[in-house]
PASEVEX-525812 format. One line per 2 residues: their letters; for each residue x, y, z of N, C-alpha, C. Coordinates in nm, 4 decimals. Layout:
% PASEVEX-525812
A	X/Y/Z/X/Y/Z/X/Y/Z; ...
% end
This chain:
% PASEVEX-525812
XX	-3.7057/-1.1429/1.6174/-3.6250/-1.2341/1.5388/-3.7046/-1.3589/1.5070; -3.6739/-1.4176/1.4035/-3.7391/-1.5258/1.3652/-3.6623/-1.6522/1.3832
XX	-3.7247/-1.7777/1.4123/-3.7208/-1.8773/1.4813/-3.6013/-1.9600/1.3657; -3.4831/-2.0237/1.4412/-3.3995/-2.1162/1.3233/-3.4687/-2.2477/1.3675
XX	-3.5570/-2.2892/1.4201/-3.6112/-2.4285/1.4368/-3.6111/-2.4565/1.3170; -3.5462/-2.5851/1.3001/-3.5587/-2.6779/1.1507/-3.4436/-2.6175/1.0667
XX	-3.3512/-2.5101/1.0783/-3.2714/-2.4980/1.0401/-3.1255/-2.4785/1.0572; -3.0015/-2.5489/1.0099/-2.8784/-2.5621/1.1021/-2.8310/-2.4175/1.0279
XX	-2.7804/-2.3121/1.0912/-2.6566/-2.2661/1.0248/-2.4955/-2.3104/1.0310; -2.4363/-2.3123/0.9248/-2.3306/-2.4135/0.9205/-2.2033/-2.3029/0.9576
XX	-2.1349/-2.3251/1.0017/-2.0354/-2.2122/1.1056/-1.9281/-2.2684/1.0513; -1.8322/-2.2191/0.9366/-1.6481/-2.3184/0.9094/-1.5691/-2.2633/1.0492
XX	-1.5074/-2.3153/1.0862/-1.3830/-2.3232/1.2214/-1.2460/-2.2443/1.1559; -1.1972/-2.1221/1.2042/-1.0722/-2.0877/1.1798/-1.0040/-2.0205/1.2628
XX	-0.8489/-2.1140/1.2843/-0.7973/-2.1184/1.3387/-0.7048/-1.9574/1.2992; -0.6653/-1.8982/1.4456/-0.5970/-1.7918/1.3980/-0.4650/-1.7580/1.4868
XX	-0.3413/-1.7088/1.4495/-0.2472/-1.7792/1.5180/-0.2161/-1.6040/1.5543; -0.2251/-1.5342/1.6585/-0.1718/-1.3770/1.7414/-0.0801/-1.3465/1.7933
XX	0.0001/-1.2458/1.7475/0.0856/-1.2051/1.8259/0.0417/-1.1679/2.0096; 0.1331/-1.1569/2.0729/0.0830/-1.1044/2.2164/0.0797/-0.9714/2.1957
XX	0.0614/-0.8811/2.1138/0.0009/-0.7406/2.1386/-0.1618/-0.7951/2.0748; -0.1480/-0.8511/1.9959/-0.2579/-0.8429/1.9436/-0.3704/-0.9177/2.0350
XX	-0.3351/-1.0079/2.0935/-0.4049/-1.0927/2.1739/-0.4674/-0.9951/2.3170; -0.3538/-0.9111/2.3269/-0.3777/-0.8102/2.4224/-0.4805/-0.6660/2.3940
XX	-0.4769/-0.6853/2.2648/-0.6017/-0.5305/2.2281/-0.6912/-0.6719/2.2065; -0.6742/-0.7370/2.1550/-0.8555/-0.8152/2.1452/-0.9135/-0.8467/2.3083
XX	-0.7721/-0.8862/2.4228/-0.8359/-0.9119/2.5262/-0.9531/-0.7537/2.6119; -0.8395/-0.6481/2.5524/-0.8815/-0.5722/2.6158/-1.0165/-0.5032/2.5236
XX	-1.0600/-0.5388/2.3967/-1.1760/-0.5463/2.3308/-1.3068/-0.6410/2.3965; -1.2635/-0.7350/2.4098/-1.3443/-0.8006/2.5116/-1.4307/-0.7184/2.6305
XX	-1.3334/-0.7273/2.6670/-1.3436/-0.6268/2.7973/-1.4392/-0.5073/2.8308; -1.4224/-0.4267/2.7176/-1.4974/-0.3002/2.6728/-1.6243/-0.3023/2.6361
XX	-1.6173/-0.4272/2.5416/-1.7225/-0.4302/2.5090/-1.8387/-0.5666/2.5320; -1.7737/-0.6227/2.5863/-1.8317/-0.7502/2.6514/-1.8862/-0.8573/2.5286
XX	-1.8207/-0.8475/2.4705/-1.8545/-0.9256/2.2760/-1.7627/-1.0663/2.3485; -1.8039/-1.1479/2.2491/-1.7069/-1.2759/2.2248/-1.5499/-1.2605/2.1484
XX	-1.4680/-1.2932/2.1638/-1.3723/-1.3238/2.0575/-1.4162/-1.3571/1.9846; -1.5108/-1.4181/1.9272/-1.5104/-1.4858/1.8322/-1.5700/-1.3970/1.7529
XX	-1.6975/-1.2975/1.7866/-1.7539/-1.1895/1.7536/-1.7119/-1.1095/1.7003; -1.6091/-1.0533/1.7578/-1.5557/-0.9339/1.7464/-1.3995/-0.9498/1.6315
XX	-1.3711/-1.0651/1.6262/-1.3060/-1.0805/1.4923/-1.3978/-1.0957/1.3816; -1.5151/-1.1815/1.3536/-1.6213/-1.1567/1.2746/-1.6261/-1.0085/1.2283
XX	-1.6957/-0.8907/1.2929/-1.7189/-0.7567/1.2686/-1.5843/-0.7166/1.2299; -1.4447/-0.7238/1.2864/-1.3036/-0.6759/1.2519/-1.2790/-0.7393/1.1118
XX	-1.3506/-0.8555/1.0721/-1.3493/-0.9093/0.9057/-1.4480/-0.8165/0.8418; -1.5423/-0.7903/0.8829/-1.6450/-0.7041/0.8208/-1.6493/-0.5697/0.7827
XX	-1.5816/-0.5441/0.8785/-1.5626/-0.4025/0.8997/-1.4224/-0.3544/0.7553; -1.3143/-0.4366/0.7797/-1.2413/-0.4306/0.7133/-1.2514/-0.4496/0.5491
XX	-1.3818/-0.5588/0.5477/-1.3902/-0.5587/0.3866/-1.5049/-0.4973/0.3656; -1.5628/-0.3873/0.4160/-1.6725/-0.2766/0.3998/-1.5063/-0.1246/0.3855
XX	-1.4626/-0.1249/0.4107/-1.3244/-0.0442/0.3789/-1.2651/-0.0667/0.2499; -1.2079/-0.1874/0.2718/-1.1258/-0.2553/0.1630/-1.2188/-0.2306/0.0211
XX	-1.3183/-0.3502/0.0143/-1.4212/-0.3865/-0.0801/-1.5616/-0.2427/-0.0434; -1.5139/-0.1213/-0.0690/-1.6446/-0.0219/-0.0368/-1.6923/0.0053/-0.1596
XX	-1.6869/-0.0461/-0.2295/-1.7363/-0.0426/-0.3960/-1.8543/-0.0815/-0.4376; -1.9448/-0.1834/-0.3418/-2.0598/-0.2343/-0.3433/-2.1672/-0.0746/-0.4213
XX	-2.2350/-0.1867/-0.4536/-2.3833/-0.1037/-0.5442/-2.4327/-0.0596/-0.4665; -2.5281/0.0464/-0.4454/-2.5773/0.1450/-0.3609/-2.6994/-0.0065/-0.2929
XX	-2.7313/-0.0212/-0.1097/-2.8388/-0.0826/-0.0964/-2.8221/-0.1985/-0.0520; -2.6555/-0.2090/-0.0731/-2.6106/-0.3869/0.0104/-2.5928/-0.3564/0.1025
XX	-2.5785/-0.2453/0.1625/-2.5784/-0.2580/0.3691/-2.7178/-0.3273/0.4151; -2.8345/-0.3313/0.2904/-2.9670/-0.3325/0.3880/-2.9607/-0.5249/0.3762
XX	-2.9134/-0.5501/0.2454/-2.8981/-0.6961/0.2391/-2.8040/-0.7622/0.3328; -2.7337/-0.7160/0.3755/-2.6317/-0.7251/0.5136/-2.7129/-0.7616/0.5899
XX	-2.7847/-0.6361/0.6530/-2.8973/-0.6732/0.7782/-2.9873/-0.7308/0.7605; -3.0645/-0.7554/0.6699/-3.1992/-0.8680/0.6167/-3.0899/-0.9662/0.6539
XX	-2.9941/-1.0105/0.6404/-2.9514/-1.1487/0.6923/-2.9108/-1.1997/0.8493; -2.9107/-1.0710/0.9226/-2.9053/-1.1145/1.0547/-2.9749/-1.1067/1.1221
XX	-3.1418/-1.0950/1.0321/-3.2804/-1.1081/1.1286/-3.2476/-1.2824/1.1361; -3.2306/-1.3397/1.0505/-3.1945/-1.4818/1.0899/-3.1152/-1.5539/1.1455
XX	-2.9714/-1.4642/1.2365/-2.8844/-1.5034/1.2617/-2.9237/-1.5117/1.4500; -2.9246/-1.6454/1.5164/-2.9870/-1.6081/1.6869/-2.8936/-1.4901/1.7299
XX	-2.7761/-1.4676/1.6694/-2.6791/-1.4687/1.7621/-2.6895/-1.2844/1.7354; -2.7481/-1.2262/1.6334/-2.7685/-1.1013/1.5756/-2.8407/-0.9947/1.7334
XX	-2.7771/-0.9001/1.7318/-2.7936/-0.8378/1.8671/-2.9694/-0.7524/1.8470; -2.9899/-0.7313/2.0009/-3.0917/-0.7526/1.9924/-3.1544/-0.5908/1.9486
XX	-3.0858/-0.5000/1.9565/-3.1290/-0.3549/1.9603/-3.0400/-0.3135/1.8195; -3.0410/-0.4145/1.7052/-3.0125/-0.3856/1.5417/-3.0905/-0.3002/1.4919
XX	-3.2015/-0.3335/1.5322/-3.3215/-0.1985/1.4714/-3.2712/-0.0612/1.4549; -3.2484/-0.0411/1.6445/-3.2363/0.0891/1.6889/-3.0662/0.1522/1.6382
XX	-2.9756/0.0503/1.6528/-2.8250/0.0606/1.6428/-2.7844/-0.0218/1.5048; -2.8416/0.0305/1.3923/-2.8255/-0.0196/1.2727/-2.6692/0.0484/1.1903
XX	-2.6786/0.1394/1.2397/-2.5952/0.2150/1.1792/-2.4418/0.2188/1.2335; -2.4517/0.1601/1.3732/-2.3377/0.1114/1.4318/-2.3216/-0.0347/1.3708
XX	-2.3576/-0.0763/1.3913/-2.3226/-0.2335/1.3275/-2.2750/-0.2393/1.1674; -2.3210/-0.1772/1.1052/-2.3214/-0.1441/0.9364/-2.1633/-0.0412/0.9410
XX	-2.1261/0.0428/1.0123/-2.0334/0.1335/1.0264/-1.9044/0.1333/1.1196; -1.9607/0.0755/1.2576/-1.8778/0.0659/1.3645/-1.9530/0.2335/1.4475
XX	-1.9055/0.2872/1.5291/-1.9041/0.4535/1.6391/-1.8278/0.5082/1.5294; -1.8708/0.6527/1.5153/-1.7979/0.7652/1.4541/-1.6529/0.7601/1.5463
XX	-1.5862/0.8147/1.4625/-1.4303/0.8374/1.5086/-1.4793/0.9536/1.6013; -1.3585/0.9731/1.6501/-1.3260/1.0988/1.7348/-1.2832/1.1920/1.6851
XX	-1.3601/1.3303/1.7078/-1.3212/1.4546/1.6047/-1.3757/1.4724/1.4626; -1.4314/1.3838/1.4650/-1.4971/1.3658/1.3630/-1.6602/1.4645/1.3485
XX	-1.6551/1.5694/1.2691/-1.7862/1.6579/1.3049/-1.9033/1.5610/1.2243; -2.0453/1.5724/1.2742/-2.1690/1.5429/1.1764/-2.2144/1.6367/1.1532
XX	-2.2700/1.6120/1.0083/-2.3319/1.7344/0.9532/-2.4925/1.7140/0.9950; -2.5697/1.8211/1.0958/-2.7143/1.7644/1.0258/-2.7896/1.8353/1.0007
% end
């Protein structure tokens, strides 16, 4: 990863108001996966508008990841687990073709 010395990334603050089930699958998301809250709603925004918004031009997943060689907070085995981060884990039952 490359160094943010000399550079701030600017982070907006949002506030988000949960039901107690919901507070209860994110706690227990936590948990599982040892992510931040704060993280793991990030990717649950991402994830959702890679669903929602899947219309993108063939080649913006790679512009995705060219941006979190600069991010400190970008995990460290992206290289290897690119395709999880860009996708999320295959469902369950779900066959691969290869």
């Amino acid at each position: 990863m490359s160094s943010t010395k000399g550079t701030r990334q600017v982070r907006e603050p949002v506030q988000v108001y949960l039901d107690p089930p919901d507070v209860g699958l994110l706690d227990e998301l936590v948990r599982a996966t040892g992510l931040a809250k704060a993280e793991l709603l990030r990717r649950g925004l991402r994830r959702l508008s890679a669903d929602t918004l899947g219309d993108k031009a063939p080649g913006w997943s790679v512009e995705r990841l060219i941006g979190m060689v600069d991010d400190p907070a970008a995990p460290a085995d992206l290289a290897v687990q690119h395709d999880q981060y860009l996708y999320g884990k295959p469902k369950r039952g779900r066959s691969r073709v290869r």
